[in-house]
LOVOKE-635733 format. One record per residue: residue number from 0; residue in one letter; x, y, z of N, C-alpha, C, O in turn. Coordinates in pm, 1 decimal, always signed. Atoms other than C-alpha are relative to their C-alpha. Layout:
BEGIN
{pos->NUM&code->A&n.x->X&n.y->Y&n.z->Z&ca.x->X&ca.y->Y&ca.z->Z&c.x->X&c.y->Y&c.z->Z&o.x->X&o.y->Y&o.z->Z}
...
***
This chain:
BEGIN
{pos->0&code->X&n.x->+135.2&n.y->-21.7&n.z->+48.6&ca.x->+9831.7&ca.y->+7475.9&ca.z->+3929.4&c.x->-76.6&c.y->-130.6&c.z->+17.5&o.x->-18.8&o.y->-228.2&o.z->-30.5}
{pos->1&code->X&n.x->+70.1&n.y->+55.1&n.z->-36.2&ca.x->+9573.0&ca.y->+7268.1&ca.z->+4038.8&c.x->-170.1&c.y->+9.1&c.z->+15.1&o.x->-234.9&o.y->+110.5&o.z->+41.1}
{pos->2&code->X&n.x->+172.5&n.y->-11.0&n.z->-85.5&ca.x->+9192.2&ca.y->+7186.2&ca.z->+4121.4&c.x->-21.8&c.y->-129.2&c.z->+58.9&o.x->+42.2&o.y->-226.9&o.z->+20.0}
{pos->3&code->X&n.x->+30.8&n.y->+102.8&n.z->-107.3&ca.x->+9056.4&ca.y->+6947.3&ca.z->+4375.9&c.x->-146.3&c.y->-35.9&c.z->-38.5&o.x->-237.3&o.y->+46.9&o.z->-41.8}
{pos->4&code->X&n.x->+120.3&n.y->+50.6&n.z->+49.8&ca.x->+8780.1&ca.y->+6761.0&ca.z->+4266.0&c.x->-72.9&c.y->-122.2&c.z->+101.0&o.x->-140.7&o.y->-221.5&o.z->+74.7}
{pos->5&code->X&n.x->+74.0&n.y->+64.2&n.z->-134.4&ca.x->+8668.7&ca.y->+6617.6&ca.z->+4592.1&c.x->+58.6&c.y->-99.2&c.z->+52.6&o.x->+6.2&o.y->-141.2&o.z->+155.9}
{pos->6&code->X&n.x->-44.9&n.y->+116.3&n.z->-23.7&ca.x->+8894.8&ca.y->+6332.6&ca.z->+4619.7&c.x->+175.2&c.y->+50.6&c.z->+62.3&o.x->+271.6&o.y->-25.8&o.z->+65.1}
{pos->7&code->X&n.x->-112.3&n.y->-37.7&n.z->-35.1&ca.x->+9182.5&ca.y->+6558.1&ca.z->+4758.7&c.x->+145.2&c.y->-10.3&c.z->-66.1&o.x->+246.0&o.y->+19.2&o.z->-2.0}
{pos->8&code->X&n.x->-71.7&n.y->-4.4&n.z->+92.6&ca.x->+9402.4&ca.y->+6516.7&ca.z->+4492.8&c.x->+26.2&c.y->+124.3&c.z->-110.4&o.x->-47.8&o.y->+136.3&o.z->-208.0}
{pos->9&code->X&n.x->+10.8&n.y->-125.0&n.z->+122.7&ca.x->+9512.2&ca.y->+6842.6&ca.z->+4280.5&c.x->+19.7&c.y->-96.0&c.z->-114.2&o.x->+79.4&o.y->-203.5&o.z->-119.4}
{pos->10&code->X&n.x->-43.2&n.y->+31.1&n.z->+101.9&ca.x->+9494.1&ca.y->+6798.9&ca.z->+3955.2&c.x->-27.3&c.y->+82.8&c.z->-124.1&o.x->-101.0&o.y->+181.3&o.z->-119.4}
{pos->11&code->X&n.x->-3.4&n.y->-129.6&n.z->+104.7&ca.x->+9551.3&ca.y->+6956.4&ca.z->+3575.9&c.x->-178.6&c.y->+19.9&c.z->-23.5&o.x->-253.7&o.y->-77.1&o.z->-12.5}
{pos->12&code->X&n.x->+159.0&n.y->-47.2&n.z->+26.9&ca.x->+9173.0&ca.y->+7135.6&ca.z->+3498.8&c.x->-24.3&c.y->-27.9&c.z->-179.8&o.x->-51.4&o.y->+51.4&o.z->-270.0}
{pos->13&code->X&n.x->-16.2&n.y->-6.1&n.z->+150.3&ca.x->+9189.3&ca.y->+6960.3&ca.z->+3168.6&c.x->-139.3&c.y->-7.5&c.z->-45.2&o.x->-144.2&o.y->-31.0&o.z->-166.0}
{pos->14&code->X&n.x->+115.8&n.y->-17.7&n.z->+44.3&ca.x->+8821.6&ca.y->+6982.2&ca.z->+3133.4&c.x->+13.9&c.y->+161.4&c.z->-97.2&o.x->-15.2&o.y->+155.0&o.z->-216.6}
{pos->15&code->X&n.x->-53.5&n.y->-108.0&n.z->-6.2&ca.x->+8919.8&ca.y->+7346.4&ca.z->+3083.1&c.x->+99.6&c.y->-0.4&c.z->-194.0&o.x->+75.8&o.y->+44.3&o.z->-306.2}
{pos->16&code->X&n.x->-55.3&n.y->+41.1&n.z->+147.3&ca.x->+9180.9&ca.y->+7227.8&ca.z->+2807.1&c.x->-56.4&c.y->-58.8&c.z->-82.2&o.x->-0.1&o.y->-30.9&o.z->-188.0}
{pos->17&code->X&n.x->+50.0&n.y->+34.5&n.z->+72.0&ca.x->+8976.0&ca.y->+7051.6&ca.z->+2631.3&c.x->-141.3&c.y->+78.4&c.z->-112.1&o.x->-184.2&o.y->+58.1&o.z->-225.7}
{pos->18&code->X&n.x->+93.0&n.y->-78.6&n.z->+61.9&ca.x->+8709.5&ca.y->+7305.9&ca.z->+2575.5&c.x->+86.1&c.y->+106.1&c.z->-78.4&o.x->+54.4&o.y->+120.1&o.z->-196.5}
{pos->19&code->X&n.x->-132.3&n.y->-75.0&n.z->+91.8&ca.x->+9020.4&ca.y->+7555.4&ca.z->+2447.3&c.x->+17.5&c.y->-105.1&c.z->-96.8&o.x->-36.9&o.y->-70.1&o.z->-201.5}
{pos->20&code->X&n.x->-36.1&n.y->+61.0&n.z->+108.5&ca.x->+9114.4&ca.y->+7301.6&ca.z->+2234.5&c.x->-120.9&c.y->-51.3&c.z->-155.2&o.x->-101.2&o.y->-83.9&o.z->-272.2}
{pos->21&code->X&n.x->+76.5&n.y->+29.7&n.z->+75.0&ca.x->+8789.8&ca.y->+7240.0&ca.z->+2096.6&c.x->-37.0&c.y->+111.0&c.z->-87.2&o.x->-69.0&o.y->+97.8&o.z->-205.3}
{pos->22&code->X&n.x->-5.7&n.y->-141.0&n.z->+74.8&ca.x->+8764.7&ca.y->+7606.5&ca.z->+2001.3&c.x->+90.4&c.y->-7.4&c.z->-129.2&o.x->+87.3&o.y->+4.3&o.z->-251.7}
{pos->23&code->X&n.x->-150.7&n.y->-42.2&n.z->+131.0&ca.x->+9073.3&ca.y->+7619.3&ca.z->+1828.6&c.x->+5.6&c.y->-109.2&c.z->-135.7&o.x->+73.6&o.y->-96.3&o.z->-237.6}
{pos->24&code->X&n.x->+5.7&n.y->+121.4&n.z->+90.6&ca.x->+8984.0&ca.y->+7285.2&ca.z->+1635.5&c.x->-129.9&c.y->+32.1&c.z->-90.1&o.x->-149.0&o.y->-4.5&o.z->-206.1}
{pos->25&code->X&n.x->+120.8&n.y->-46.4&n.z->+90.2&ca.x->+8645.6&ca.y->+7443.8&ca.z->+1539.9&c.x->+57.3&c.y->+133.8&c.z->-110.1&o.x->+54.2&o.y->+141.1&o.z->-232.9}
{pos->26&code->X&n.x->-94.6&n.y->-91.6&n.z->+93.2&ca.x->+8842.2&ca.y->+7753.5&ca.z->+1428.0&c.x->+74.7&c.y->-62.8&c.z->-109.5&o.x->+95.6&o.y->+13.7&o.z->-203.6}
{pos->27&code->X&n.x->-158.1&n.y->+71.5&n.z->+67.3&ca.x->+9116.7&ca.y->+7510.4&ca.z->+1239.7&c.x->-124.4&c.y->-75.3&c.z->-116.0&o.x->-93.6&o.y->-74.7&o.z->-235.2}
{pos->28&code->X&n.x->+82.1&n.y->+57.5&n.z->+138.7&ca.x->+8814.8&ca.y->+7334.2&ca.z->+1013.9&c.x->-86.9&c.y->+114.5&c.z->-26.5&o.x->-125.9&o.y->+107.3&o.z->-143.0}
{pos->29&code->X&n.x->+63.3&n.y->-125.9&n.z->+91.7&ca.x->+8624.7&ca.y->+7663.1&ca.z->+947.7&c.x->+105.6&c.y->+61.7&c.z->-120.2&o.x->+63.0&o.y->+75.7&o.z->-234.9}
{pos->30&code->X&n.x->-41.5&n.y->+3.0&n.z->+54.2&ca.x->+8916.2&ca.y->+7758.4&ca.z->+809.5&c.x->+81.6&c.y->-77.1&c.z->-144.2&o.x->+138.2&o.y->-40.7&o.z->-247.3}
{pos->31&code->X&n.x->-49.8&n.y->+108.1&n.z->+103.9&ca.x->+9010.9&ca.y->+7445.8&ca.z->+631.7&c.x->-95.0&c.y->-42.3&c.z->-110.8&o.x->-62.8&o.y->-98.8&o.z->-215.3}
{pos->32&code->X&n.x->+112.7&n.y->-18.5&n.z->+68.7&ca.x->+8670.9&ca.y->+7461.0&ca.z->+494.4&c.x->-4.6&c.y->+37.0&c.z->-151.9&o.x->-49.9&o.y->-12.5&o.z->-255.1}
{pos->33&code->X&n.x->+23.6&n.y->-100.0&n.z->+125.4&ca.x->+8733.9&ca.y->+7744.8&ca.z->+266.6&c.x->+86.8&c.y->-111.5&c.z->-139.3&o.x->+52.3&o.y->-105.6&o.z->-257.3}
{pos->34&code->X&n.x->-95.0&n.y->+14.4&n.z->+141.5&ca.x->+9017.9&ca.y->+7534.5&ca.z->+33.6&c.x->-44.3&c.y->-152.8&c.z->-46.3&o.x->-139.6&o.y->-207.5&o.z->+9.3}
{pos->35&code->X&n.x->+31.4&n.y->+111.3&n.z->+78.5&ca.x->+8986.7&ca.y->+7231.2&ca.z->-154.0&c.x->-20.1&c.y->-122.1&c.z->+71.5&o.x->+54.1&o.y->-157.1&o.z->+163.3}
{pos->36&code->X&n.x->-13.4&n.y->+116.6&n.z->-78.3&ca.x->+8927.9&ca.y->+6957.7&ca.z->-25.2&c.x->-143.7&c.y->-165.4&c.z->-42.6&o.x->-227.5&o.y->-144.6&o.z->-130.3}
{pos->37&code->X&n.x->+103.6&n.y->+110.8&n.z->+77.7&ca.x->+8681.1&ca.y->+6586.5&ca.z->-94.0&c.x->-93.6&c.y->-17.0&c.z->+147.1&o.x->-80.6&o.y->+21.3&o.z->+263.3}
{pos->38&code->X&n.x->+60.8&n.y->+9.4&n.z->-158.2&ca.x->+8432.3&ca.y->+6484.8&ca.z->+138.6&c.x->+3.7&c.y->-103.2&c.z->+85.1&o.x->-19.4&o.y->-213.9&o.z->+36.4}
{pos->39&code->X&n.x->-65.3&n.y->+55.5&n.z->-109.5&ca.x->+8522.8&ca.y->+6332.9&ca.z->+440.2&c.x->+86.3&c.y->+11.9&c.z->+18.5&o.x->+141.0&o.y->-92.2&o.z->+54.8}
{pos->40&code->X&n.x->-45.0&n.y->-0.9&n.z->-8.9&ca.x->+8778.9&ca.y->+6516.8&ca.z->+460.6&c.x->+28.5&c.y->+109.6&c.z->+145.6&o.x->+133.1&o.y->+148.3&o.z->+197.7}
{pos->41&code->X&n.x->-7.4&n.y->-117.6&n.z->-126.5&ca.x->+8726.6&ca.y->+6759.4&ca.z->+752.4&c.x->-4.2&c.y->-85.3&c.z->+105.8&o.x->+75.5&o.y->-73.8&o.z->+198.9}
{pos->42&code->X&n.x->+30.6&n.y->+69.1&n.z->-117.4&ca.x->+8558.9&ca.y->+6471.0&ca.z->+970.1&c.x->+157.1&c.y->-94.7&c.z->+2.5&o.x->+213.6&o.y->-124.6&o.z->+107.7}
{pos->43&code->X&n.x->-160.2&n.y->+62.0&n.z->-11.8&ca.x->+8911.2&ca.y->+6289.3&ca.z->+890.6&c.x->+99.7&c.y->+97.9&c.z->+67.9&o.x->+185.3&o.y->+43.2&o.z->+137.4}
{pos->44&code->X&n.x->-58.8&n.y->-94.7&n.z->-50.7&ca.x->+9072.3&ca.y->+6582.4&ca.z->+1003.1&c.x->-15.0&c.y->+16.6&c.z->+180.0&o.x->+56.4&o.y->+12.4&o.z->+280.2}
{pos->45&code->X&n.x->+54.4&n.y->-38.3&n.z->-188.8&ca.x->+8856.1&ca.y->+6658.7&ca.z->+1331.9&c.x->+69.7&c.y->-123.1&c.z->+85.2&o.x->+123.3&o.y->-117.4&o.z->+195.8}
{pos->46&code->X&n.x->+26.7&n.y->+171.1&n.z->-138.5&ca.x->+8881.2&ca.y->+6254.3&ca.z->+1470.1&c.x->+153.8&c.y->+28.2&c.z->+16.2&o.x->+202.6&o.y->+49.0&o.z->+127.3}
{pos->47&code->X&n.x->-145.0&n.y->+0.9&n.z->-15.1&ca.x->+9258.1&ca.y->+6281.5&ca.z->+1379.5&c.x->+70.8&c.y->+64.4&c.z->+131.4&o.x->+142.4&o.y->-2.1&o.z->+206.2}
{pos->48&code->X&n.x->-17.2&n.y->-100.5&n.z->-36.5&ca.x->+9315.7&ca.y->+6592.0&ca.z->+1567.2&c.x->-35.1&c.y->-46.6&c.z->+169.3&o.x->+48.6&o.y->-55.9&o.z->+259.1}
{pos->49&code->X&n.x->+53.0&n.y->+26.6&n.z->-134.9&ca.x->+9079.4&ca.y->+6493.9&ca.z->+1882.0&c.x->+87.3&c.y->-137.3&c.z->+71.1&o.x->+135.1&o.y->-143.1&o.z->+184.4}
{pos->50&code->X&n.x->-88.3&n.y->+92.6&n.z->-82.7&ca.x->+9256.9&ca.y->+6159.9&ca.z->+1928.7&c.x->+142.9&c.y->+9.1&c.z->+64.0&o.x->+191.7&o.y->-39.1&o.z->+166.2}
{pos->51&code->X&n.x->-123.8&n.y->-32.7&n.z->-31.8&ca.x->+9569.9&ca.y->+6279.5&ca.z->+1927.9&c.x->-11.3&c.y->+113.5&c.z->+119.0&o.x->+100.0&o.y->+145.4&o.z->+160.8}
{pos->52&code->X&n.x->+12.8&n.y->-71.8&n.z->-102.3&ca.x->+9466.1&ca.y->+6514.1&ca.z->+2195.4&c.x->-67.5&c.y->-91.1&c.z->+116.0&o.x->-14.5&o.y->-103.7&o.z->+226.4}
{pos->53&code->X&n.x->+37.3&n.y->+111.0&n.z->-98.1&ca.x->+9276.0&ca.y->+6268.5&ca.z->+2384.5&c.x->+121.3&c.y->-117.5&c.z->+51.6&o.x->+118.3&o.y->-171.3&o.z->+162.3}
{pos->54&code->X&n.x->-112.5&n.y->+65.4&n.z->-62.4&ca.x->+9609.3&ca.y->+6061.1&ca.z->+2399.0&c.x->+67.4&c.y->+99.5&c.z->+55.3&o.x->+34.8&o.y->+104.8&o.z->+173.9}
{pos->55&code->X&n.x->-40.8&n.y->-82.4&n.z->-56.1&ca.x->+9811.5&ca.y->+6341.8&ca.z->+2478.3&c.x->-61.5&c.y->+61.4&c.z->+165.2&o.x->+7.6&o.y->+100.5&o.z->+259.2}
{pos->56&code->X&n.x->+70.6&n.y->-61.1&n.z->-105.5&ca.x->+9604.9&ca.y->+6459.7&ca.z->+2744.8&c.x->-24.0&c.y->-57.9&c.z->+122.6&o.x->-3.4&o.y->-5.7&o.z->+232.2}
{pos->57&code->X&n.x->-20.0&n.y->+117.9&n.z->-102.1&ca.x->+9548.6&ca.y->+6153.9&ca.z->+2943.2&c.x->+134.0&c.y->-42.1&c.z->+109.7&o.x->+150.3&o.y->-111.5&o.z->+210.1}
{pos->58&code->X&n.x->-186.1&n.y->+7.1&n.z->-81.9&ca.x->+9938.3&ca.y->+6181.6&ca.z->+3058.0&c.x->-11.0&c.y->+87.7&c.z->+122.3&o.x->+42.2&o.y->+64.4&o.z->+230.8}
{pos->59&code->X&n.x->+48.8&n.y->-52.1&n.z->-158.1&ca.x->+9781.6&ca.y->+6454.3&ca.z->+3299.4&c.x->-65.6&c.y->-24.7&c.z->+82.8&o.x->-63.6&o.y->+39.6&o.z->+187.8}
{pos->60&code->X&n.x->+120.9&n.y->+87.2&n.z->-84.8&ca.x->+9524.2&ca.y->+6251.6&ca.z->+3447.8&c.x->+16.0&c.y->-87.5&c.z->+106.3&o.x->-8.3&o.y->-202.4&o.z->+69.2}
{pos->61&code->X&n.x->-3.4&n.y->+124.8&n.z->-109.5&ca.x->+9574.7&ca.y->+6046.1&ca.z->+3781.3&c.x->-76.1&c.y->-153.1&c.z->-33.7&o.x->-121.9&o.y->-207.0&o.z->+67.1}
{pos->62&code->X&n.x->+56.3&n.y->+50.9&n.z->-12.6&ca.x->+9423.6&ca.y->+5765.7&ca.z->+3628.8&c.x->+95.7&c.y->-177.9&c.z->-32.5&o.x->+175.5&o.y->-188.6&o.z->-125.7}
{pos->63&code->X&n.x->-41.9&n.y->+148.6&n.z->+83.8&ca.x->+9531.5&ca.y->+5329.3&ca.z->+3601.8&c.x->+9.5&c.y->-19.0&c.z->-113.7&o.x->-82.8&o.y->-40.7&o.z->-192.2}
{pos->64&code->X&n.x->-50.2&n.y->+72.1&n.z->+117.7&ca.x->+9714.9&ca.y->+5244.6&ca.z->+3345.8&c.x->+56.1&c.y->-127.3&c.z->-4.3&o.x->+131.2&o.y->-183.3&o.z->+75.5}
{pos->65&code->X&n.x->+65.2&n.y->+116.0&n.z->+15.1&ca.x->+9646.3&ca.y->+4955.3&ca.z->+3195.9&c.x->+159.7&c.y->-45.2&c.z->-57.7&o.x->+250.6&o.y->-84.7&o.z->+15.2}
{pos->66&code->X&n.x->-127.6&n.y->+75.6&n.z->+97.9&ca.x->+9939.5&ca.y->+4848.6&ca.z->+2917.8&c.x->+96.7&c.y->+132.6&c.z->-19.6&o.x->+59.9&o.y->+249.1&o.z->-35.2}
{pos->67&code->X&n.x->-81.1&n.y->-78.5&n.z->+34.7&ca.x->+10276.2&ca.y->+4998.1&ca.z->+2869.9&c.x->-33.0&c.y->+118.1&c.z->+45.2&o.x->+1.8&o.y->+222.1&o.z->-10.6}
{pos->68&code->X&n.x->-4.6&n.y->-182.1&n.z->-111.5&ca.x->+10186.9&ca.y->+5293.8&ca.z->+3117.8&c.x->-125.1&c.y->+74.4&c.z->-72.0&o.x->-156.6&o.y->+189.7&o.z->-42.5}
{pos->69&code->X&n.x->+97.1&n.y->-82.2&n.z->+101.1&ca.x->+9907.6&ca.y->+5385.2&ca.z->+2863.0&c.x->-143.8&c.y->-24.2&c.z->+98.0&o.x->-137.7&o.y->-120.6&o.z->+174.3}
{pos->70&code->X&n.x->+179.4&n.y->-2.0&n.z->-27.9&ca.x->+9499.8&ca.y->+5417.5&ca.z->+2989.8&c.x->-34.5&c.y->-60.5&c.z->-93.3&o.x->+29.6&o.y->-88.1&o.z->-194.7}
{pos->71&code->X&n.x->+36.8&n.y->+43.0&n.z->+123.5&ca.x->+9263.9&ca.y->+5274.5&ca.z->+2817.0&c.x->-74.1&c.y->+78.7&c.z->-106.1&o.x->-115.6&o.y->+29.7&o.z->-211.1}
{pos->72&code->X&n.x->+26.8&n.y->-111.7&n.z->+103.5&ca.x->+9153.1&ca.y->+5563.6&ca.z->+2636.2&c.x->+99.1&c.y->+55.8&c.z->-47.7&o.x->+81.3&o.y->+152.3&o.z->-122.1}
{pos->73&code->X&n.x->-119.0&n.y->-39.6&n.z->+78.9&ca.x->+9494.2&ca.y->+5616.6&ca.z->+2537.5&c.x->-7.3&c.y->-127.4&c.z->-107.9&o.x->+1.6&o.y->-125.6&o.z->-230.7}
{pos->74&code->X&n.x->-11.7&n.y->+115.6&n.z->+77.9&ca.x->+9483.8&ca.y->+5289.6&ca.z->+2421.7&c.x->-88.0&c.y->-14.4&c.z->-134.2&o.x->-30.9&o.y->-49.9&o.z->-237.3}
{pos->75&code->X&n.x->+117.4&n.y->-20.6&n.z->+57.0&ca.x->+9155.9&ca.y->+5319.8&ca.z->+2230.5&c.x->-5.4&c.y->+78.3&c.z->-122.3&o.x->-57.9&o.y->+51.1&o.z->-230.3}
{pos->76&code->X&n.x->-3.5&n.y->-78.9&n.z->+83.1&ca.x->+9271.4&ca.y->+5663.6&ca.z->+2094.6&c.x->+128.8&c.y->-46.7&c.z->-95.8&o.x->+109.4&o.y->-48.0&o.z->-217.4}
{pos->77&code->X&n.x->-105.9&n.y->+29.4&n.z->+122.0&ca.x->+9604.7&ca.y->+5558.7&ca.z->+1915.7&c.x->-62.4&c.y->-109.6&c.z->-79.6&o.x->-68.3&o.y->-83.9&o.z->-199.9}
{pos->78&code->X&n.x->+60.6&n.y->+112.5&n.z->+110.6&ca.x->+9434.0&ca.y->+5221.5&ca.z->+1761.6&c.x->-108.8&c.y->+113.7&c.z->-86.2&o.x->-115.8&o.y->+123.3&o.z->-208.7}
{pos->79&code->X&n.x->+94.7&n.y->-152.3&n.z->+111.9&ca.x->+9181.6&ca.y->+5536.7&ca.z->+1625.5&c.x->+72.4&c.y->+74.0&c.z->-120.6&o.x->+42.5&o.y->+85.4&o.z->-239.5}
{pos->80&code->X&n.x->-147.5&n.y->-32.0&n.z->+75.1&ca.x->+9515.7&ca.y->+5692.0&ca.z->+1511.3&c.x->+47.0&c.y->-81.7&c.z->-75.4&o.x->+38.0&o.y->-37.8&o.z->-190.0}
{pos->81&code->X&n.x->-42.1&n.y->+86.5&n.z->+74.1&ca.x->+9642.4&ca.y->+5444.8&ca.z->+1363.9&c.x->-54.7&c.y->-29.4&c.z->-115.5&o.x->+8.2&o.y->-20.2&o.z->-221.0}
{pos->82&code->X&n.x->+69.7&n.y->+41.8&n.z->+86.8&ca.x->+9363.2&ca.y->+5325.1&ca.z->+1170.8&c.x->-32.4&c.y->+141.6&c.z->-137.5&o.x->-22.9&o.y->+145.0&o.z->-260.2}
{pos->83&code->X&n.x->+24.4&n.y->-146.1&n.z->+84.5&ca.x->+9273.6&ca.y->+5693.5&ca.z->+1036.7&c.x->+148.0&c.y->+83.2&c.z->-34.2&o.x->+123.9&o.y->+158.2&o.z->-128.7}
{pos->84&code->X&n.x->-80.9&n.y->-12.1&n.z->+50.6&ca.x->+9619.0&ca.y->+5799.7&ca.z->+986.6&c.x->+97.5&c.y->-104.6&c.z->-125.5&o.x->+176.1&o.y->-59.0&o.z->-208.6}
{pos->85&code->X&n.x->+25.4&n.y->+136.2&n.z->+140.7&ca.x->+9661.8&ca.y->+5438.3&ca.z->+737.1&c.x->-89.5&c.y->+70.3&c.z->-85.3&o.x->-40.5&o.y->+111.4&o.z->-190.5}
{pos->86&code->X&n.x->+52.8&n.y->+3.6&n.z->+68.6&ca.x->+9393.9&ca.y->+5529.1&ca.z->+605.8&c.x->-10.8&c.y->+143.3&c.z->-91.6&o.x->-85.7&o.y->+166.9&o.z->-186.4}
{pos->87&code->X&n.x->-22.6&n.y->-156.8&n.z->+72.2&ca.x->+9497.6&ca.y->+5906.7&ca.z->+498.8&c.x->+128.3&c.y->-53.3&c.z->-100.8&o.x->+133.0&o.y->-31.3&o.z->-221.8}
{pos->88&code->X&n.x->-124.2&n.y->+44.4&n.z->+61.6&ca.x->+9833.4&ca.y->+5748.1&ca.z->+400.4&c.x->-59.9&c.y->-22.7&c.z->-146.2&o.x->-71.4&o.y->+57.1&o.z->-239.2}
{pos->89&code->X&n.x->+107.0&n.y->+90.5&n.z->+48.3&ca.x->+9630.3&ca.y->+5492.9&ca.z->+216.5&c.x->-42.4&c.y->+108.4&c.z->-188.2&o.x->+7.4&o.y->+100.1&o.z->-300.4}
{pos->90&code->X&n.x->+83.2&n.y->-88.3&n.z->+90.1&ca.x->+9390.6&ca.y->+5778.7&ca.z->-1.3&c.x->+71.9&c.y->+103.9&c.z->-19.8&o.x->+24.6&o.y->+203.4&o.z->-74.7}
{pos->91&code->X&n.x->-111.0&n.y->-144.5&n.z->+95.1&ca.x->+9723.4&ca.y->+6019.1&ca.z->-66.6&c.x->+107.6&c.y->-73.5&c.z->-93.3&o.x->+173.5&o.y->-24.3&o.z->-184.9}
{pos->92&code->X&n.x->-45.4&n.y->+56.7&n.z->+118.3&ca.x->+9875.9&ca.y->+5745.3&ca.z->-225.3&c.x->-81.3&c.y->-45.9&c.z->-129.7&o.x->-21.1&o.y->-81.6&o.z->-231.0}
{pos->93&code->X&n.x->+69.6&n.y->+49.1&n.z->+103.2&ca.x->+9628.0&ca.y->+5652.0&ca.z->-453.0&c.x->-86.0&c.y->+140.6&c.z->-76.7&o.x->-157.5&o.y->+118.5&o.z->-174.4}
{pos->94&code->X&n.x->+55.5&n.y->-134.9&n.z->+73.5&ca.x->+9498.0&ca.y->+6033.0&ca.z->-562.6&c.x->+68.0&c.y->-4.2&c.z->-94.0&o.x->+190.2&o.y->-19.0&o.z->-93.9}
{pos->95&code->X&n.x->-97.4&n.y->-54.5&n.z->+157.0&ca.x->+9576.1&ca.y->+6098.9&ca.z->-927.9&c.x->+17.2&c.y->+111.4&c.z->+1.9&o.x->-76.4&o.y->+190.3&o.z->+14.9}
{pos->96&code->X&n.x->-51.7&n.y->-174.2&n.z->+49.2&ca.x->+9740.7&ca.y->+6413.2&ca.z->-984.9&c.x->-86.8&c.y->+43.4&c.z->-111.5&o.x->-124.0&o.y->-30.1&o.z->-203.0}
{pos->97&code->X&n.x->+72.0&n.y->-64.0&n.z->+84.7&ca.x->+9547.9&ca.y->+6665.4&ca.z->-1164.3&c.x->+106.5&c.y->+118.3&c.z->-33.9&o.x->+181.4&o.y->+188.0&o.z->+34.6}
{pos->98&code->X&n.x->-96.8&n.y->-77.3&n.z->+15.9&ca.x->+9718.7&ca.y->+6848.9&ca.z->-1367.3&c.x->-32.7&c.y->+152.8&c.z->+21.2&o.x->-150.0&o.y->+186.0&o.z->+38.2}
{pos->99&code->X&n.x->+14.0&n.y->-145.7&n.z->-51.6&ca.x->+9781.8&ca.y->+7249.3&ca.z->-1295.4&c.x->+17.6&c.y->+59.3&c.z->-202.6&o.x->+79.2&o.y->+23.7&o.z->-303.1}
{pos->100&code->X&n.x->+67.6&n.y->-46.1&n.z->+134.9&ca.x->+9623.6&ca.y->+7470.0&ca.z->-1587.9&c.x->+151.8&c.y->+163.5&c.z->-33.1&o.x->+144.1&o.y->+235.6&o.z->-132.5}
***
């Protein structure tokens, strides 16, 4: 499976995947919507979600890699990861339990 994008090279149509994925991520916070949650917690959700697909995704891409075999939008997206997955860590350790009625 392939497409040729003028440079004679097949390659994956992840433009394609990315718009599927964006569906299914709009679907995945409509639903996450409905339950409890504080605010900023969806847009913590979405960036999470997108980076980790934006690294992932880049592994199909013909493109220079820069460090450790990574792009630099791989690179870019895990320091994203990183920082926003700390920082979920971060704000689930420090929630006080409420108690159940």
């Amino acid at each position: 499976m392939g497409v040729d994008f003028g440079d004679g090279i097949y390659q994956h149509p992840t433009q394609i995947y990315e718009i599927i994925f964006l569906l299914a991520l709009a679907i995945l916070i409509q639903i996450r919507s409905r339950y409890q949650r504080q605010e900023g917690d969806l847009f913590k959700f979405s960036i999470i979600a997108y980076l980790g697909f934006r690294f992932l995704i880049d592994f199909l891409k013909p493109y220079f890699h820069v460090i450790l075999g990574l792009s630099a939008i791989q690179i870019a997206s895990a320091l994203g990861l990183g920082y926003y997955v700390a920082l979920n860590i971060k704000h689930l350790l420090t929630l006080k339990k409420i108690p159940q009625p």
